[in-house]
C-alpha positions as CSV (number, residue, x, y, z in Angstrom):
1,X,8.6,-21.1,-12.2
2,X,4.5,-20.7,-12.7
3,X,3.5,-18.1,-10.6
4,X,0.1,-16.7,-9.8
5,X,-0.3,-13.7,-7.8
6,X,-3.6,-12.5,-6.8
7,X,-4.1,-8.9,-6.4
8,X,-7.1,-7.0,-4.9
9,X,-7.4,-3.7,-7.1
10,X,-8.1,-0.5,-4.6
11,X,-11.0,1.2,-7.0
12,X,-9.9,4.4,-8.1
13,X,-7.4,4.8,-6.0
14,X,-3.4,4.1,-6.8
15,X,-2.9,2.2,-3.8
16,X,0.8,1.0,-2.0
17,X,-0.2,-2.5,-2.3
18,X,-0.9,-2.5,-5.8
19,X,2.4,-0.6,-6.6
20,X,4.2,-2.9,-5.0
21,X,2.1,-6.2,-6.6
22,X,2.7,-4.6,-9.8
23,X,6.4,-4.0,-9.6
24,X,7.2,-7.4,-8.2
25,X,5.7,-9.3,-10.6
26,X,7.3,-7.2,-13.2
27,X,10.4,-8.1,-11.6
28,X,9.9,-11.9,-11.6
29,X,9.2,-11.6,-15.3
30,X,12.2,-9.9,-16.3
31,X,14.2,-12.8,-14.3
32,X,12.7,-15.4,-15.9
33,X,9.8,-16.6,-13.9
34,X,6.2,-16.6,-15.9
35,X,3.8,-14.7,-13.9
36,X,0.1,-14.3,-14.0
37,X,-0.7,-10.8,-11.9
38,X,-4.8,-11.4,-11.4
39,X,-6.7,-8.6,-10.6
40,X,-9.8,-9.5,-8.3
41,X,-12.2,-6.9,-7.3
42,X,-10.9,-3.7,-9.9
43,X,-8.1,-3.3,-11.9
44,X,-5.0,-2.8,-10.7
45,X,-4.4,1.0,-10.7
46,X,0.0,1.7,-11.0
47,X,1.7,4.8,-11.9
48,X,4.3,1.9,-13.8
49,X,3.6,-0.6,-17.4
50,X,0.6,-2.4,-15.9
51,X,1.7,-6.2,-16.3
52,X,-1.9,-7.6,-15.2
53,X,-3.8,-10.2,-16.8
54,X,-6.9,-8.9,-18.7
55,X,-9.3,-10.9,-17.0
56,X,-10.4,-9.7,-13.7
57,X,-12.0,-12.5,-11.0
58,X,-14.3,-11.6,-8.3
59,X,-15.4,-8.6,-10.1
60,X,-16.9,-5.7,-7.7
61,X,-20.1,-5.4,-8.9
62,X,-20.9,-9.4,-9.0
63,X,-19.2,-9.8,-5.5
64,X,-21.7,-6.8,-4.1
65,X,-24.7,-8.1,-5.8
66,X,-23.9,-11.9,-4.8
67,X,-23.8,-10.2,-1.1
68,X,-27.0,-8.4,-1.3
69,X,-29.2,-11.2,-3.4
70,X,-29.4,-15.2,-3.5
71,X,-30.9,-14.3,-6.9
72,X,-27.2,-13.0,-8.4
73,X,-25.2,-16.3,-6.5
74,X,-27.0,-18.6,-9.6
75,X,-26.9,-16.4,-12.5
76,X,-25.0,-17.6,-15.6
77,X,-21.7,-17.2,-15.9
78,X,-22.0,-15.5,-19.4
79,X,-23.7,-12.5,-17.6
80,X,-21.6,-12.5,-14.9
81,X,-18.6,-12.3,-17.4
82,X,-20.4,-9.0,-18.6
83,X,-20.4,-7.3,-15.2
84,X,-16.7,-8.4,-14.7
85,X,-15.8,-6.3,-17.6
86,X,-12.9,-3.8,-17.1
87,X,-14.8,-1.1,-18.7
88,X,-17.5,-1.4,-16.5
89,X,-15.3,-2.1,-13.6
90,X,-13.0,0.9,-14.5
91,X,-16.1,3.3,-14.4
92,X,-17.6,1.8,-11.5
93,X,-14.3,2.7,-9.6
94,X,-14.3,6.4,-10.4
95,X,-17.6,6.7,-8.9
96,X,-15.9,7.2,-5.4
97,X,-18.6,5.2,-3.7
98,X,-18.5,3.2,-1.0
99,X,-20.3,0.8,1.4
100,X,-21.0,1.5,5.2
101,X,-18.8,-0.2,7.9
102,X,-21.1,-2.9,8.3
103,X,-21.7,-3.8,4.7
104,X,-18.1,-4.0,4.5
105,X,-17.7,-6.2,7.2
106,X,-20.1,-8.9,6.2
107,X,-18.7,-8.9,2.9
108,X,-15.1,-9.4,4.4
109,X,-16.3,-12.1,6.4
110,X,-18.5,-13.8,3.6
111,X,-14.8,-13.9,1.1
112,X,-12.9,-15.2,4.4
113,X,-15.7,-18.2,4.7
114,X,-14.8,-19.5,0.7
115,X,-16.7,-22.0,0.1
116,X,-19.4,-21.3,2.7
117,X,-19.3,-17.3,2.0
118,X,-21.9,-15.8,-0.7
119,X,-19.1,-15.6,-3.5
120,X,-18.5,-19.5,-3.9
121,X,-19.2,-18.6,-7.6
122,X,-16.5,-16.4,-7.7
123,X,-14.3,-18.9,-6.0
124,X,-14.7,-21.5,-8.5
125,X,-13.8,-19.5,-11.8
126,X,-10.5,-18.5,-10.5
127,X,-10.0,-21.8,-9.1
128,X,-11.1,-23.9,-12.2
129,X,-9.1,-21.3,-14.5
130,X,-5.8,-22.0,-12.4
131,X,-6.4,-25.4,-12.7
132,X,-7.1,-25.9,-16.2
133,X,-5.5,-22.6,-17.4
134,X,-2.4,-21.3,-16.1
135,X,-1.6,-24.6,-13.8
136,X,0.9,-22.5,-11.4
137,X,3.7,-23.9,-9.2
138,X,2.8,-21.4,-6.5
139,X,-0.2,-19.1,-5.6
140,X,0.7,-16.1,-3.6
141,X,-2.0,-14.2,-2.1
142,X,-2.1,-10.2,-1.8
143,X,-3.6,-10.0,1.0
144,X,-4.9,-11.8,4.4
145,X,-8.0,-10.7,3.9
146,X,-8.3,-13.5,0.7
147,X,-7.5,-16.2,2.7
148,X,-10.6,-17.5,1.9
149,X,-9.7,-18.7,-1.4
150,X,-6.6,-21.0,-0.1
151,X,-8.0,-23.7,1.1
152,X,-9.9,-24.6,-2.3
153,X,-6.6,-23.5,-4.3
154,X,-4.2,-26.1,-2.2
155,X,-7.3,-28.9,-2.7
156,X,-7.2,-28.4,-6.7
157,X,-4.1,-27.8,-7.6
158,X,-2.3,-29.4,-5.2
159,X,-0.1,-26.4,-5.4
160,X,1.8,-24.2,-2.3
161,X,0.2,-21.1,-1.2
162,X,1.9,-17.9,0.0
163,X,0.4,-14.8,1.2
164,X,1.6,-11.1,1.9
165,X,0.5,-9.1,4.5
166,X,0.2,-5.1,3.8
167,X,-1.5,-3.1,6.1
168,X,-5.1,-5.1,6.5
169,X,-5.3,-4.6,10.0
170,X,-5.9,-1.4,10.4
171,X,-9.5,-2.3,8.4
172,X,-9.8,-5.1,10.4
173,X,-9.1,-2.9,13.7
174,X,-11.8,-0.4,12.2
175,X,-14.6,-2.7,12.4
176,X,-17.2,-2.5,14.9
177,X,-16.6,-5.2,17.8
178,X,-18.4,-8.2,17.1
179,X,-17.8,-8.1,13.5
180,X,-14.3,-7.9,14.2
181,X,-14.2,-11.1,16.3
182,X,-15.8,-12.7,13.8
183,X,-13.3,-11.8,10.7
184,X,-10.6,-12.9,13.0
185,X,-11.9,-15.8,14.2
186,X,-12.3,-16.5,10.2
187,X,-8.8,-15.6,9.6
188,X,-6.4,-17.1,12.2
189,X,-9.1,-20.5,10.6
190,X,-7.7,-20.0,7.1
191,X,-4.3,-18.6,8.2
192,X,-3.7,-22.7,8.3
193,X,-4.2,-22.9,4.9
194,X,-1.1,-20.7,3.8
195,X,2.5,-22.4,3.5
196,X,4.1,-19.2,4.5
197,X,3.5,-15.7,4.9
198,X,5.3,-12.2,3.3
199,X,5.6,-8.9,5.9
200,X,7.8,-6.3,4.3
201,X,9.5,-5.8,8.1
202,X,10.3,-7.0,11.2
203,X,7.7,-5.2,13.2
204,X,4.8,-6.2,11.3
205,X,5.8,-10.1,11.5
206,X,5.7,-9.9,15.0
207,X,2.3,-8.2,14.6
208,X,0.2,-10.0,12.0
209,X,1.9,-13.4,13.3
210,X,0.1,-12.7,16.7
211,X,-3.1,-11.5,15.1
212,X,-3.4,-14.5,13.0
213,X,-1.8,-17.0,15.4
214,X,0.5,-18.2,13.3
215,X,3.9,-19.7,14.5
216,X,6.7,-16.9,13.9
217,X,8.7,-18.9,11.8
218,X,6.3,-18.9,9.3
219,X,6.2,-15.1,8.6
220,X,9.2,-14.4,6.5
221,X,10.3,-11.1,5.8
222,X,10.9,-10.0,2.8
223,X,12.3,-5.9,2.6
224,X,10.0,-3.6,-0.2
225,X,11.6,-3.1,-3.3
226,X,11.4,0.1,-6.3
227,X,11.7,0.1,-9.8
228,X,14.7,2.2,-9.5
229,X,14.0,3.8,-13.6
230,X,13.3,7.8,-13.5
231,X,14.5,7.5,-9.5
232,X,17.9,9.7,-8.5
233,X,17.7,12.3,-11.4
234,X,19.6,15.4,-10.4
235,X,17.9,17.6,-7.9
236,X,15.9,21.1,-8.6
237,X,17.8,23.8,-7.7
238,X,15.7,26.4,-6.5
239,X,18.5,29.3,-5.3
240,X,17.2,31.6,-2.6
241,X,13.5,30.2,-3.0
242,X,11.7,29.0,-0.2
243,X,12.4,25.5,1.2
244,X,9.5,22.8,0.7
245,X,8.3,20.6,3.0
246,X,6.7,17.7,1.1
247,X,3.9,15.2,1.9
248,X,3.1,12.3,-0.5
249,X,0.3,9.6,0.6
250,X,-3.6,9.5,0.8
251,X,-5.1,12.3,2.3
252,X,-7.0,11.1,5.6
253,X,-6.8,11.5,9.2
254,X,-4.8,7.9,9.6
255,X,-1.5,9.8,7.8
256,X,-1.2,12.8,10.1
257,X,-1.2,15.7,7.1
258,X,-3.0,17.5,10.0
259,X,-0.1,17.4,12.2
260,X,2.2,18.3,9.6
261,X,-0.4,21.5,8.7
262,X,0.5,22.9,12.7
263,X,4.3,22.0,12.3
264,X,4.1,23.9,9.2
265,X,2.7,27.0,10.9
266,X,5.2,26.8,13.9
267,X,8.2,26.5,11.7
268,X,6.6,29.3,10.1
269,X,6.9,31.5,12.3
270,X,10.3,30.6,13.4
271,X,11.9,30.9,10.2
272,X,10.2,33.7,8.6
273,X,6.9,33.6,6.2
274,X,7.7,32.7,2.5
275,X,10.8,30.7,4.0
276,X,9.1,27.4,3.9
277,X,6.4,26.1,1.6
278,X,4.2,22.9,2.5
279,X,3.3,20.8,-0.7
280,X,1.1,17.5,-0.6
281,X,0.5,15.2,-3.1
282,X,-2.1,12.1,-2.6
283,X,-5.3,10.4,-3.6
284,X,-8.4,12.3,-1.4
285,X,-11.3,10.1,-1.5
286,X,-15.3,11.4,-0.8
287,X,-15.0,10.1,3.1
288,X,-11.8,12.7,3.7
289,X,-12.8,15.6,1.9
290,X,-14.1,17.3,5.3
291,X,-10.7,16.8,6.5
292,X,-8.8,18.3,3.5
293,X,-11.1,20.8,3.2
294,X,-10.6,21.9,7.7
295,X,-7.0,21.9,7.0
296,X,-6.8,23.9,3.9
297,X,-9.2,25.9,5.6
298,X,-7.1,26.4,8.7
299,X,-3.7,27.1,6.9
300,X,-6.2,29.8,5.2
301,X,-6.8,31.4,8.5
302,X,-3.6,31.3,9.7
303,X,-2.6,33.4,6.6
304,X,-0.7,30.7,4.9
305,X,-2.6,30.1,2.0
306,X,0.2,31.2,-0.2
307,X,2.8,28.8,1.0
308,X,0.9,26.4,0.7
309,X,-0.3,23.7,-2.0
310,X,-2.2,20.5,-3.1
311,X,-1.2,18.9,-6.5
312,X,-4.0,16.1,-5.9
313,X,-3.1,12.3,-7.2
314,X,-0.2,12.5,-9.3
315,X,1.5,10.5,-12.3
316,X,5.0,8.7,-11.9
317,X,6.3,12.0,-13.8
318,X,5.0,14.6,-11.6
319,X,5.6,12.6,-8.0
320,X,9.8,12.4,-9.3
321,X,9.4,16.0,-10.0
322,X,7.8,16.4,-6.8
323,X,10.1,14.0,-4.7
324,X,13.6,16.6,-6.5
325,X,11.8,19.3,-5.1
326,X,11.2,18.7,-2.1
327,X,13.6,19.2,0.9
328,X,12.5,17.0,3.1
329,X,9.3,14.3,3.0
330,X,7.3,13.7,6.4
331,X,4.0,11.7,6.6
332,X,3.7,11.5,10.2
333,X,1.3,8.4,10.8
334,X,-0.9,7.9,13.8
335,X,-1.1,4.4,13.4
336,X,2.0,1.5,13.2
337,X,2.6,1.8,9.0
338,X,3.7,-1.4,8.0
339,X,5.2,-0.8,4.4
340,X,5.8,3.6,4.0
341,X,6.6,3.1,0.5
342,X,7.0,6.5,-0.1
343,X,9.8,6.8,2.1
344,X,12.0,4.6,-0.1
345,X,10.7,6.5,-2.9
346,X,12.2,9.8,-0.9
347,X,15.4,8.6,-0.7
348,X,15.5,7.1,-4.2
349,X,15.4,10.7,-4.7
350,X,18.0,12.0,-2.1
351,X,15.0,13.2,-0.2
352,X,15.3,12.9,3.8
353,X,12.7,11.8,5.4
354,X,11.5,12.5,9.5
355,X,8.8,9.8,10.5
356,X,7.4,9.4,14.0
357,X,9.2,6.3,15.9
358,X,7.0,3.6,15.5
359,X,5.9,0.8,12.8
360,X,7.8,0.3,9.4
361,X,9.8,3.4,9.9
362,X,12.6,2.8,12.8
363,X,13.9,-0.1,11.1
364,X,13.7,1.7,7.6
365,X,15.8,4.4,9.1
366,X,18.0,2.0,10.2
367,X,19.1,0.4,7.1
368,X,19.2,3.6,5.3
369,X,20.7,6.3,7.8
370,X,18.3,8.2,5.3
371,X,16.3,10.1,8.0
372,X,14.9,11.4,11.6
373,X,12.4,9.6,14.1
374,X,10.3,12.0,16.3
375,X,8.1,10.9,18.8
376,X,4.8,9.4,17.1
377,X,1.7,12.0,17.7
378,X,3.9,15.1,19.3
379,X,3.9,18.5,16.9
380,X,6.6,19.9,19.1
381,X,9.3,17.0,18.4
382,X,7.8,17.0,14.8
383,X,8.5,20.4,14.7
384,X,12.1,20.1,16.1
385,X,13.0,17.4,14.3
386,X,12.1,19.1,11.0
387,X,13.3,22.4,11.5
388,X,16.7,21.1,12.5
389,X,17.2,19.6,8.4
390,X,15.9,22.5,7.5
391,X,18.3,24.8,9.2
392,X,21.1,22.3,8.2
393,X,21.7,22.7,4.6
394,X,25.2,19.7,4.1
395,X,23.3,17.4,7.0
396,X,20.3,17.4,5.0
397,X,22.3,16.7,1.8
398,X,24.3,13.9,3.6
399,X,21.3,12.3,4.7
400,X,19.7,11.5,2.0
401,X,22.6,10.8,-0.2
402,X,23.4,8.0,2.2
403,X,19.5,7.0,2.2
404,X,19.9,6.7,-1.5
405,X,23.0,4.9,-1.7
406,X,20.9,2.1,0.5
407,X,18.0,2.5,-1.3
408,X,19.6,1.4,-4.9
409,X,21.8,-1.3,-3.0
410,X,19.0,-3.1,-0.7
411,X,15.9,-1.7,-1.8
412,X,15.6,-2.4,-5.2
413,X,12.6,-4.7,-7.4
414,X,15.7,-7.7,-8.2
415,X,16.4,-7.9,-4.5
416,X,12.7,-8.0,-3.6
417,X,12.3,-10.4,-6.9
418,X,14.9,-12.7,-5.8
419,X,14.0,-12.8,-2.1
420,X,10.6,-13.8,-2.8
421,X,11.5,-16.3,-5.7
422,X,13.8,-18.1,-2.8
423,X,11.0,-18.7,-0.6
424,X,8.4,-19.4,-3.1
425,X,11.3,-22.8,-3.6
426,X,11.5,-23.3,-0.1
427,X,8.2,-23.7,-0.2
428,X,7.9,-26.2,-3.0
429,X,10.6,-27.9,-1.8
């Protein structure tokens, strides 16, 4: 089967979405399917073998200047090839910049319009280069959010098209009122477009099937899947040293590293200073730095500087290492997480995880016994449930053995791979 699976790169950040993009195509490959993984936007960033295509469509800076000018929406193509370059791309990406809300919303909604939006250009490179180019037997779509573009795919190529969801409403929820009307007015429009729809779990297909009102039956779910390779190695064994509370996602508000700073403390000072150390590992982009800075800032002052760390973005190598070491993982979310990669990549690891009781996480705990719930938002119950693993050497051990054990049966890239492969027939059929 032809597959080609568009995939809106994050900037500089290594983003779930494009981790999870990236390892499912490399599944489908290695099964037997030939797969075209187009970036739009940036290049993909992936701490795996990136298996993108070289060419990136809707490049960032022609989108942006096609928003802001009339001028740049007629331009030769041959100049527009230029901009889309990954070098430049690649450097424009590490600038950390970033638009304002509403500059971001009436870009959103000009890509959701398609053919009427500002980027019709863009739309009819891909289009023409999947009709005369790859010539797929499926498109499958990131993203909601590119919707847009399946309208004028179905028309050309005559093709199915499938789209994911992964976490876009919580931008669209961001926006001020009456441009968020507007984008989902646009949306649940082009939602009718789409042959079927992807939701890594059963609470976000109930969600995103009401906020695009689309039927439930046509918001399949299909579990997130690892590349299992460098997972499960044996554990560090640290002897009497302190235990390590581990954190591993973007640093922002949205996460809840703040709530896990003031669990931190109180467990603190139950257990004894230099008994517990908190480590955190995640991409901190220029809007959160006030808030990385107040919390490192406040662990200062409480006189925990020392048990305390901050290993920035890291590599596949160095999040394992950081995932063996670690005692037990909590990213307590404030908002309903729809994928929490990282707790699959925790119990790859034998890592337990506690996560508050809401979104993605109950029915991942669930399937993998591999964890605690807490109340979502409460410090006390984040504190009880943590220091209870902690205190609880061969429950903390059983725990994420078991999560593992589920991880590498149900979990895995074939499963996801095949799962998605089914319904991309179902579809054609």
């Amino acid at each position: 089967m032809r597959v080609a699976y568009i995939s809106a790169g994050a900037a500089g950040m290594i983003c779930g979405a494009c981790l999870h993009d990236n390892t499912l195509a490399a599944a489908l490959q290695r099964q037997g399917h030939e797969v075209a993984l187009v970036p739009i936007y940036t290049p993909l960033r992936t701490d795996e073998p990136d298996v993108s295509t070289g060419r990136i469509f809707f490049g960032a800076v022609n989108v942006y200047l096609q928003q802001r000018s009339g001028l740049f929406r007629h331009t030769p193509w041959v100049l527009d090839r230029l901009l889309d370059s990954r070098g430049l791309l690649g450097w424009v990406s590490r600038m950390d910049s970033s638009l304002d809300a509403a500059e971001l919303s009436a870009l959103t909604l000009s890509m959701l319009r398609g053919e009427e939006g500002h980027q019709r250009k863009e739309l009819h490179k891909l289009v023409g280069w999947l009709r005369d180019t790859f010539r797929p037997d499926v498109v499958h779509l990131s993203n909601s959010l590119l919707l847009g573009m399946a309208g004028p795919i179905r028309e050309a190529l005559g093709c199915p098209v499938v789209c994911s969801v992964q976490g876009e409403e919580l931008f669209i929820h961001d926006m001020a009122a009456p441009d968020r009307e507007q984008v989902l007015e646009q949306l649940r429009r082009r939602s009718q477009d789409a042959d079927a729809f992807i939701a890594p779990g059963r609470d976000y297909a109930r969600e995103m099937a009401g906020l695009l009102d689309v039927p439930r039956e046509r918001m399949h779910q299909v579990p997130l899947g690892l590349n299992l390779q460098g997972h499960g190695a044996p554990r560090e064994e640290r002897g009497d040293g302190p235990l390590v509370i581990g954190y591993m996602a973007r640093i922002c508000p949205e996460k809840g590293l703040h709530l896990l700073a003031e669990a931190f403390r109180e467990i603190t000072r139950r257990l004894g200073t230099g008994r517990v150390r908190l480590e955190a590992a995640g991409y901190l982009g220029a809007r959160d730095r006030d808030y990385a800075r107040s919390i490192t800032e406040e662990i200062g002052a409480w006189g925990l500087a020392d048990s305390f760390a901050y290993l920035g973005e890291v590599d596949r190598e160095a999040k394992l290492a950081f995932l063996r070491r670690a005692d037990v993982l909590s990213v307590p979310a404030t908002y309903r997480e729809p994928k929490g990669l990282y707790v699959l990549e925790a119990l790859a690891n034998a890592t337990p995880v506690v996560q508050p009781a809401h979104g993605s996480f109950p029915e991942m705990l669930e399937l993998t016994g591999g964890g605690v719930l807490f109340e979502p938002g409460s410090v006390p119950a984040l504190v009880e449930a943590l220091e209870g693993l902690l205190s609880d050497a061969p429950g903390r051990r059983a725990l994420g053995r078991r999560g593992q054990e589920a991880v590498r049966r149900q979990f895995n890239d074939d499963v996801m791979a095949s799962r998605t492969a089914e319904l991309y027939r179902q579809v054609r059929a």
